[in-house]
C-alpha positions as CSV (number, residue, x, y, z in Angstrom):
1,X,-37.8,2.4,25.1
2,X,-41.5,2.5,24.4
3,X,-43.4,-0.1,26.8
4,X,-46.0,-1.4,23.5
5,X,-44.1,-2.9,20.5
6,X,-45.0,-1.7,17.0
7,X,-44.3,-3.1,13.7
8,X,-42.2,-1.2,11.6
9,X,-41.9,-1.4,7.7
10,X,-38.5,-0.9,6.3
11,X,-38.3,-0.4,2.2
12,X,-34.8,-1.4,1.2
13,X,-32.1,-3.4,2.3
14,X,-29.2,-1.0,1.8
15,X,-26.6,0.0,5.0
16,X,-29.1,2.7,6.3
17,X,-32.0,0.5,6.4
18,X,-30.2,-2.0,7.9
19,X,-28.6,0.4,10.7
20,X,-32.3,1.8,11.1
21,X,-33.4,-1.9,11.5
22,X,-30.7,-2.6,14.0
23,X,-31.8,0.4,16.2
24,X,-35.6,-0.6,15.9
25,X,-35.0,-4.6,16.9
26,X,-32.9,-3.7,19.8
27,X,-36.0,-1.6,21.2
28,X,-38.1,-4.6,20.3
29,X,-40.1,-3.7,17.6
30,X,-40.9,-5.9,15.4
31,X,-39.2,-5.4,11.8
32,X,-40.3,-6.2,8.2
33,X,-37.5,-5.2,5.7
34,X,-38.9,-5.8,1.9
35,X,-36.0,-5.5,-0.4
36,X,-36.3,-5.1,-4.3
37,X,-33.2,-7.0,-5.0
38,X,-32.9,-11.0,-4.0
39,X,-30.0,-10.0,-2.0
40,X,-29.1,-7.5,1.2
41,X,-26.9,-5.0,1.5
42,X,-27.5,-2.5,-1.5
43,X,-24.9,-0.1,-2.2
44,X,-22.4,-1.6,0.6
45,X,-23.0,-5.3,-1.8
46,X,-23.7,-3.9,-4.9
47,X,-21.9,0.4,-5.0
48,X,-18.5,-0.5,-3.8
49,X,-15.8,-1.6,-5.8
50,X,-15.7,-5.5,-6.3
51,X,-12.1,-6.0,-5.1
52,X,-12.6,-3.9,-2.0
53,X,-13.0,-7.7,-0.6
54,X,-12.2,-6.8,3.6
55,X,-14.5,-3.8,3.5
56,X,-17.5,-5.6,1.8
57,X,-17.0,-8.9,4.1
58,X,-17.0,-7.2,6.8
59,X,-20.4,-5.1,6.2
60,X,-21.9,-8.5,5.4
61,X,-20.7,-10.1,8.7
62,X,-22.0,-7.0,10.2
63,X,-25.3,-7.1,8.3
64,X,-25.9,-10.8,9.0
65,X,-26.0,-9.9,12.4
66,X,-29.1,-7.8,12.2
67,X,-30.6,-9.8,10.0
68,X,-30.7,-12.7,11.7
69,X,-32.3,-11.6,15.1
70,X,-35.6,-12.9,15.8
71,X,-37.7,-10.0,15.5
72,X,-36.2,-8.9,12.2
73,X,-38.3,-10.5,9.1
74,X,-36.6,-10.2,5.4
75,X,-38.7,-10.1,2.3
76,X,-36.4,-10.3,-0.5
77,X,-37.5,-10.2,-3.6
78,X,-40.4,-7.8,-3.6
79,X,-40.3,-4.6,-5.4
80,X,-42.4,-2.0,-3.9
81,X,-44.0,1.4,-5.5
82,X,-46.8,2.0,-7.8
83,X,-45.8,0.0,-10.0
84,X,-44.0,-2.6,-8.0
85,X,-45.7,-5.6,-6.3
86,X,-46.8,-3.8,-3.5
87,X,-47.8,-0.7,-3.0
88,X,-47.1,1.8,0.1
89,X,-50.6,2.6,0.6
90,X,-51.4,-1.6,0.7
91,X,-48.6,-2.2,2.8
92,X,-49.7,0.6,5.4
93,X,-53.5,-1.2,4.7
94,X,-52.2,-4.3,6.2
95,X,-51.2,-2.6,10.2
96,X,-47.7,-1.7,10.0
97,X,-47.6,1.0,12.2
98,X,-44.9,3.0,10.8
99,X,-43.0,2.5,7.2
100,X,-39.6,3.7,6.9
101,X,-38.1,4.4,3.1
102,X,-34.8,3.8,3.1
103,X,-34.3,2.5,-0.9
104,X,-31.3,4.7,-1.5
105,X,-31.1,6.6,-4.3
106,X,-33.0,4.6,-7.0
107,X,-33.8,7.5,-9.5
108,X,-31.1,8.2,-12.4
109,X,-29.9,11.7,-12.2
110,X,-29.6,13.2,-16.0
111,X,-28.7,16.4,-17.4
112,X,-31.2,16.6,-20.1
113,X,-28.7,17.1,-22.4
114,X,-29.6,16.2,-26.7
115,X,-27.9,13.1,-27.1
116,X,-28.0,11.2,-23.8
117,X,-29.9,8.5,-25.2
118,X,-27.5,7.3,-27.9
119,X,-26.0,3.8,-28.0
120,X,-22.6,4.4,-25.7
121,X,-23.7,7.1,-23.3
122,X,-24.5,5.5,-19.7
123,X,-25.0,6.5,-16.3
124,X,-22.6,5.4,-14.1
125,X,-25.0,3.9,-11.4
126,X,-25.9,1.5,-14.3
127,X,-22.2,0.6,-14.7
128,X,-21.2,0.5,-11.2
129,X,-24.4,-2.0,-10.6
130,X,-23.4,-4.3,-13.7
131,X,-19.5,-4.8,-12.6
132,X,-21.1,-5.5,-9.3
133,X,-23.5,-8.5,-10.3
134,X,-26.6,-6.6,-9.4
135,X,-29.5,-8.1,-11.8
136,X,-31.1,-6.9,-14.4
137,X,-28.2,-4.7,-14.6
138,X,-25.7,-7.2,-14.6
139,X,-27.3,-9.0,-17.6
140,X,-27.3,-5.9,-19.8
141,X,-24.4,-5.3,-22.4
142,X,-23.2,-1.8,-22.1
143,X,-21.0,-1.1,-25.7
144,X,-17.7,0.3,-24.1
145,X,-15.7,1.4,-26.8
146,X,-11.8,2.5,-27.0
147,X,-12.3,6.1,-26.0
148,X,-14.0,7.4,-22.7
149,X,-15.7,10.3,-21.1
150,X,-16.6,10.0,-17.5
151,X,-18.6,13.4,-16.2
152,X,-17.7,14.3,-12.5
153,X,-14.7,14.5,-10.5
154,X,-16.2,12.5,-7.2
155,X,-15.3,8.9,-5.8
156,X,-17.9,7.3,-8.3
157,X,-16.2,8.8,-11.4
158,X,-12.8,7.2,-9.5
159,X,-14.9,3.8,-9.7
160,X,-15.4,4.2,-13.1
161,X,-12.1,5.5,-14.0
162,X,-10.7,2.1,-12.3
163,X,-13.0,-0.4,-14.1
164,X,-12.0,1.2,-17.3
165,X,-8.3,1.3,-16.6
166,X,-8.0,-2.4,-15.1
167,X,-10.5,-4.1,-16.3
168,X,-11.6,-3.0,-19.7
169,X,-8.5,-1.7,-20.1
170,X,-9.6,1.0,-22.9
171,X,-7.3,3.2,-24.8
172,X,-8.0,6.4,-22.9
173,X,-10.1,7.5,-20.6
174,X,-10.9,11.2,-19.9
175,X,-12.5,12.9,-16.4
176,X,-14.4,15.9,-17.3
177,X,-15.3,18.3,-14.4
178,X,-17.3,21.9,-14.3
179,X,-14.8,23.6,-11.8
180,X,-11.3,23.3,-11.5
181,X,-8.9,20.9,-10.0
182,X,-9.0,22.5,-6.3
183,X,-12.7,22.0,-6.4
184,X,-12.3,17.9,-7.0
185,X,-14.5,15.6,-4.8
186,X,-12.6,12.7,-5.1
187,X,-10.6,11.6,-2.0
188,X,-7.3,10.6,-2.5
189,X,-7.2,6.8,-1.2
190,X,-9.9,6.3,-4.2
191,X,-7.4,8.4,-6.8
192,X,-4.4,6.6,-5.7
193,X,-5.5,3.4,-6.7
194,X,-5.6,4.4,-10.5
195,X,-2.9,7.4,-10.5
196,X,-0.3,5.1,-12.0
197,X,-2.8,5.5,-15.1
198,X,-2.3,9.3,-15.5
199,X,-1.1,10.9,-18.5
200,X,1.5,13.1,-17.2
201,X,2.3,15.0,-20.1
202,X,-1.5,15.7,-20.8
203,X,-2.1,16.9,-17.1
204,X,1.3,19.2,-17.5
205,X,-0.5,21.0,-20.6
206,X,-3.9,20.9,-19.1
207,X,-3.0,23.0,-15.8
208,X,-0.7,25.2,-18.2
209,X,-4.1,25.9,-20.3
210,X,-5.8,26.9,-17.2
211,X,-2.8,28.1,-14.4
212,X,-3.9,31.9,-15.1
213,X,-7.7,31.4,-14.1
214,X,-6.5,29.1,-11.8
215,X,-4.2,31.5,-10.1
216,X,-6.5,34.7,-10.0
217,X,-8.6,33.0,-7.5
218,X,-5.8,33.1,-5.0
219,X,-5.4,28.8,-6.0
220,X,-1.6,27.5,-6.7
221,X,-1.4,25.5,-10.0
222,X,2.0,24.2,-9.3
223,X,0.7,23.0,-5.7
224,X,-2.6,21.8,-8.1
225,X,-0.3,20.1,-10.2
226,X,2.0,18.4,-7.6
227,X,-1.1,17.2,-5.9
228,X,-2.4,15.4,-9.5
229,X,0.7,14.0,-10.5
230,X,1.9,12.5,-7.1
231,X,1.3,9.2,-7.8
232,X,2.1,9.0,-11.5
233,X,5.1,6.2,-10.7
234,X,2.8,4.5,-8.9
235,X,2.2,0.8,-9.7
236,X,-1.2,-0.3,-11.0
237,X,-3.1,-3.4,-9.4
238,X,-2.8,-4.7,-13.1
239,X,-1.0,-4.3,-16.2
240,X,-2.8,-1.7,-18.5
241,X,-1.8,0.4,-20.7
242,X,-4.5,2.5,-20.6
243,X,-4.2,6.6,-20.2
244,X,-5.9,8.5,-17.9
245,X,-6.8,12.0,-18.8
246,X,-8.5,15.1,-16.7
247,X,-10.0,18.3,-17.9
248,X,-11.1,21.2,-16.2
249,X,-13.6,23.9,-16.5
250,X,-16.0,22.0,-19.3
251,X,-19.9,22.1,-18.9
252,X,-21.2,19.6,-20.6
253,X,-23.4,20.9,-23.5
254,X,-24.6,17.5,-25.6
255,X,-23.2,14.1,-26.7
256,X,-22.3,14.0,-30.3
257,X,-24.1,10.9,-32.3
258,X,-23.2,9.8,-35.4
259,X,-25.8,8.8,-38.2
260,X,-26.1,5.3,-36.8
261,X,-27.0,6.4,-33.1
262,X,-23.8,6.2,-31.5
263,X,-21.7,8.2,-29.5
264,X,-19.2,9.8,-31.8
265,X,-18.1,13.0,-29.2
266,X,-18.6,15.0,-26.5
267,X,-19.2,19.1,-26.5
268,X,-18.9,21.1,-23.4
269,X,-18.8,24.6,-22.7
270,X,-15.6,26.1,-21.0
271,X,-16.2,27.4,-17.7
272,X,-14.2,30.3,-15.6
273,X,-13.7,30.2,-11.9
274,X,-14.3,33.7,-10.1
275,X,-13.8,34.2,-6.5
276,X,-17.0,34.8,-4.2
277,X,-14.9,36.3,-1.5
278,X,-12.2,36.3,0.5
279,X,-12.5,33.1,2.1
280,X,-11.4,30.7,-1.0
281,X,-14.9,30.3,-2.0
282,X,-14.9,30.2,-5.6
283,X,-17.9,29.6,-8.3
284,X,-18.2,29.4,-12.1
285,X,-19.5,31.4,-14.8
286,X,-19.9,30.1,-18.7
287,X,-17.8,31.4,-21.3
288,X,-19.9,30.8,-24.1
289,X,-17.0,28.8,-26.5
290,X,-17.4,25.2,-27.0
291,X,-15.1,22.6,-27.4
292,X,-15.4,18.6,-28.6
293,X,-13.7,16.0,-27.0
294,X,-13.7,12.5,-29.5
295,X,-15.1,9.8,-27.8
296,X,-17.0,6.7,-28.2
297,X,-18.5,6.3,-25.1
298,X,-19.6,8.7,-21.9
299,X,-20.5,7.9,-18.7
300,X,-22.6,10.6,-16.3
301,X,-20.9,10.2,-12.7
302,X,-22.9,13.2,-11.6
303,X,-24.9,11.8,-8.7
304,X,-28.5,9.5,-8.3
305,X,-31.6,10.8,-7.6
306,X,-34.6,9.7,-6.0
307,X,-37.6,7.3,-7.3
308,X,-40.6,8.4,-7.9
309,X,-42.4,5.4,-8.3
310,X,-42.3,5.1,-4.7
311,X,-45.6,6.8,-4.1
312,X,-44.2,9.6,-2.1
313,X,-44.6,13.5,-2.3
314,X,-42.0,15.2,-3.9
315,X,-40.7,18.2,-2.6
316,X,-41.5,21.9,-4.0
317,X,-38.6,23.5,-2.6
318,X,-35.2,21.0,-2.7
319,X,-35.4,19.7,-6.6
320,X,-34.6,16.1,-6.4
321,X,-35.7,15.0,-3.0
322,X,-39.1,13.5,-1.1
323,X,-40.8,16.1,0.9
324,X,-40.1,16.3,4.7
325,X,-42.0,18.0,7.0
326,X,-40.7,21.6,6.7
327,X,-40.6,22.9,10.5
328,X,-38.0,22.1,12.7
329,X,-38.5,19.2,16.0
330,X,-37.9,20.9,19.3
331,X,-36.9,18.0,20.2
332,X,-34.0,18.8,17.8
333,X,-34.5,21.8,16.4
334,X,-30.8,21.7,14.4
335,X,-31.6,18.4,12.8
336,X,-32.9,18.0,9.3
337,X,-36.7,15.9,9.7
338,X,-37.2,12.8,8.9
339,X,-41.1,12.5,8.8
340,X,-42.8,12.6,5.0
341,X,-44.9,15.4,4.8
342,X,-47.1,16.0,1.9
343,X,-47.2,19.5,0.4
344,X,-50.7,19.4,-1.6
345,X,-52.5,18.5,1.9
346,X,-50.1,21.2,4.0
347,X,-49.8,18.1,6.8
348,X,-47.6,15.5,7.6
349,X,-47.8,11.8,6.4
350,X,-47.2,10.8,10.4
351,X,-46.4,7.1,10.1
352,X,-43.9,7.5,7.2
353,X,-40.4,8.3,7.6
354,X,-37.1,8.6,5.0
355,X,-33.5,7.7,5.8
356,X,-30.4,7.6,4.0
357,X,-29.9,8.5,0.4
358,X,-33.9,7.9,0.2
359,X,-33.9,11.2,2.4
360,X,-30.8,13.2,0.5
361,X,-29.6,11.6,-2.6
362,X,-25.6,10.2,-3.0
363,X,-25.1,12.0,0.6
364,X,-22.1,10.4,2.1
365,X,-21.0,6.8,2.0
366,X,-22.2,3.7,4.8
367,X,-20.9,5.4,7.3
368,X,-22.9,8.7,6.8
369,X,-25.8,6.2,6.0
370,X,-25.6,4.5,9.3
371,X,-25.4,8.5,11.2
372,X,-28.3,9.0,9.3
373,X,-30.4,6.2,10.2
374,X,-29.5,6.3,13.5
375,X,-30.4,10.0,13.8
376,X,-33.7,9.1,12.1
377,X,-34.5,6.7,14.4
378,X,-35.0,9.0,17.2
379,X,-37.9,10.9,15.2
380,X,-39.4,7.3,14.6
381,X,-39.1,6.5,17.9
382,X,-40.8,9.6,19.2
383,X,-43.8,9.0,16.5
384,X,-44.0,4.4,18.1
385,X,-43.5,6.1,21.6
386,X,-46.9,8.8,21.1
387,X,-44.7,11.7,21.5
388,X,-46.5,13.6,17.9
389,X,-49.6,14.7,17.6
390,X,-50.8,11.4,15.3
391,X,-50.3,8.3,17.3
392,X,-49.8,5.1,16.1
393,X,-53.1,2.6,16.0
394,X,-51.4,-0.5,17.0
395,X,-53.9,-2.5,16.0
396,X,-52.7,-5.8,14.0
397,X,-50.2,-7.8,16.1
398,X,-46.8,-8.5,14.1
399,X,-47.2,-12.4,13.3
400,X,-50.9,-11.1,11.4
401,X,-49.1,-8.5,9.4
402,X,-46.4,-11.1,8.6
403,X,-48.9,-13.0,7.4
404,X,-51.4,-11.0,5.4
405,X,-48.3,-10.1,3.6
406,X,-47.3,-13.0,2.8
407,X,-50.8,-14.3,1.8
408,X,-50.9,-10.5,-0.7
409,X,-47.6,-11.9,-2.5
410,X,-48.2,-15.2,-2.5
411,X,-51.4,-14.4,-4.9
412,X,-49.1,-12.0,-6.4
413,X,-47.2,-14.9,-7.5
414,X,-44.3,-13.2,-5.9
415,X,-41.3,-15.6,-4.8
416,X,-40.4,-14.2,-1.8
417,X,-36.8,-14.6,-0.2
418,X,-36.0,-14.8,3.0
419,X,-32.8,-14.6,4.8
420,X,-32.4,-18.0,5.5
421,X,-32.5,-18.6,1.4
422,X,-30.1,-15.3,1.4
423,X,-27.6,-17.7,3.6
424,X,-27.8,-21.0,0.8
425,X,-27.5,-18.9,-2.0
426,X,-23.9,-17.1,0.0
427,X,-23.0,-20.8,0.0
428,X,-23.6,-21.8,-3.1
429,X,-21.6,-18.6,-4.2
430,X,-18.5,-19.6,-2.0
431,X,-18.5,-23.3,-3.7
432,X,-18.7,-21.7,-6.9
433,X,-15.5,-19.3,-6.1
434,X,-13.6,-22.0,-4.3
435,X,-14.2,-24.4,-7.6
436,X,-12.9,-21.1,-9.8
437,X,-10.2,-20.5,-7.4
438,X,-11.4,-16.8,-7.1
439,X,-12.2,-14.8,-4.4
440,X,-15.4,-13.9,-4.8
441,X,-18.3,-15.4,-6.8
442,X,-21.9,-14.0,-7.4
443,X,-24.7,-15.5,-9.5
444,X,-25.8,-12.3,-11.8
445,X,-29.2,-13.5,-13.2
446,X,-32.5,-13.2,-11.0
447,X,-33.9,-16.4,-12.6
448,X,-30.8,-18.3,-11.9
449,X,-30.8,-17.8,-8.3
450,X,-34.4,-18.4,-8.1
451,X,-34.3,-21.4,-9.4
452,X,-31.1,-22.1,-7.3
453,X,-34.0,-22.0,-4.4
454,X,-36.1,-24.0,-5.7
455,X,-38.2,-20.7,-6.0
């Protein structure tokens, strides 16, 4: 533990800011977590599944707990980047001594395929965040027709494939994947919950199409096809009649649109698998035929990406991700670096720091978040404790910070949030539920809650 105490500037309000802020209190720092969205919590509130009710209560218990210490500050409400209400470079003006970007992945990760703007093709972050109740999102209206693509094979394209078989409860819908069915990311607790959906008789022809690739690299396909069709007979958590479909070994090439801007199809490149070695490793190669799946609507569950409206350097090297300083810390030399570096300088950016998916995009779920931000927190330690080359200026005391900050968004005309108006808006939301007789209630317009506070 450092003996001066620093003020540290955490962007987000996701699990692996809030781990990061936990670690950082109980050295006592002083913590400022500004937080784009009214509410905390950010993927573990607003990315898992809504009926996952023990899980996400228990993160929020959890949560509470660091956010109501007495040396943890939350500004909810404030969107920061370039074009946000405050930018990095003012926030860093005002004596934080360190800031720590840990927004997740806000960036949407697209293919650049023709056709991805057409009425009916979304990315599944969008539709994970609207089922969720996460403004604006949640007061969009996505067109979800009877027949659906969902791209990817992970636990995201499981999410979607649930929402679509038990509460939309559409006619079909299809999982498209690159590789084959041993390469699928999903884990099997998310698959089981919507296996009772699966169209047996299409999976039976679909690993009959593709057994002989399957096979010649050194795979089973009646193992494969054991594996998908294990829990056919099992019971959904609602009635639905809707099939559940899964194709291998398509690329995706474009999204079909009819004349009046709608999704009308899907086309996709079949794919072979070839074996890289010995060792089970197996890649892809294209085959140059095409097929069209029908469709009316497609949703890309192929990862998130980062935002660039942040203000941060961009890497040269990893597509996708900030830029980290590129040498290794002999403090930990087998540890990937948390410290911003910025590439068109050749030098580090010494007081800024990235954690979480803000650091590697859709890496893990809350519990690689928290490893990660607790990992990170040793390089930020090192930089508050004077162990880098740069040293913290400790100049401003916390309390002026706190309040040149608040003075900034004040003339902003920024209604800030704090956690104490977090806590009457969770009660106003368990009123609401108890007079539904559900479960679980959120209010899903900004403006509502605002004015909820009195904001």
């Amino acid at each position: 533990m450092s003996e001066k105490k620093y003020t540290v500037a955490l962007v987000g309000a996701g699990p692996a800011s809030l781990y990061a802020a936990e670690v950082l209190a109980k050295a006592g720092h002083e913590v400022v977590i500004l937080n784009r969205d009214i509410k905390p919590g950010g993927l573990a509130e607003f990315g898992i599944y809504p009926t996952k009710y023990k899980m996400k209560e228990g993160l929020r218990k959890y949560f509470a707990r660091i956010l109501a210490r007495d040396n943890v500050h939350y500004f909810g409400n404030v969107r920061v980047g370039l074009e946000g209400d405050i930018a990095l470079a003012e926030l860093r003006a005002m004596g934080v001594d360190a800031v720590v970007v840990a927004v997740g992945a806000q960036g949407t990760k697209w293919l650049g395929l023709a056709g991805e703007d057409a009425v009916g093709s979304y990315h599944a972050k969008d539709l994970v965040y609207y089922y969720n109740g996460l403004p604006p999102f949640s007061e969009r209206e996505f067109a979800i027709g009877k027949h659906v693509c969902v791209i990817g094979l992970g636990n995201v394209c499981m999410d979607i494939v649930h929402w679509m078989v038990c509460d939309r409860r559409v006619e079909c819908v299809t999982a498209v994947a690159r590789r084959g069915p041993g390469e699928r990311a999903y884990t099997d607790k998310e698959f089981k919950i919507v296996c009772g959906a699966i169209d047996v008789a299409q999976i039976e022809r679909e690993l009959a199409a593709i057994g002989q690739n399957v096979a010649e690299v050194g795979q089973n396909p009646q193992e494969l096809l054991a594996e998908l069709l294990k829990g056919a007979d099992d019971d959904l958590e609602v009635d639905s009649d809707t099939r559940f479909c899964m194709r291998f070994l398509r690329s995706p090439a474009r999204v079909e649109v009819s004349a009046d801007g709608r999704v009308s199809g899907m086309t996709f490149e079949t794919t072979r698998l070839v074996a890289l070695g010995e060792d089970g490793r197996v890649g892809l190669e294209m085959t140059g035929e095409f097929e069209t799946i029908a469709c009316d609507t497609v949703v890309f569950a192929v990862g998130d990406s980062i935002e660039p409206s942040l203000g941060l350097p961009v890497s040269r090297e990893r597509r996708g991700e900030f830029a980290t300083v590129p040498t290794p810390w002999e403090q930990y030399p087998d540890r990937p670096r948390y410290m911003v570096y910025d590439p068109a300088l050749e030098q580090p950016v010494w007081d800024t720091f990235v954690v979480g998916w803000a650091r590697r995009a859709s890496d893990g779920l809350v519990g690689k978040a928290r490893a990660d931000a607790v990992q990170g927190c040793d390089e930020i330690m090192a930089y508050l404790n004077g162990q880098f080359e740069q040293k913290p200026e400790g100049g401003a005391s916390s309390s002026d910070v706190m309040a040149t900050l608040r003075d900034f968004l004040k003339a902003r005309n920024i209604a800030i949030v704090d956690f104490e108006a977090v806590k009457v808006l969770e009660e106003l939301e368990q009123r609401e539920a108890s007079a539904r007789g559900v479960r679980e209630f959120k209010f899903t317009s900004r403006l509502e809650m605002l004015r909820l506070l009195g904001s």
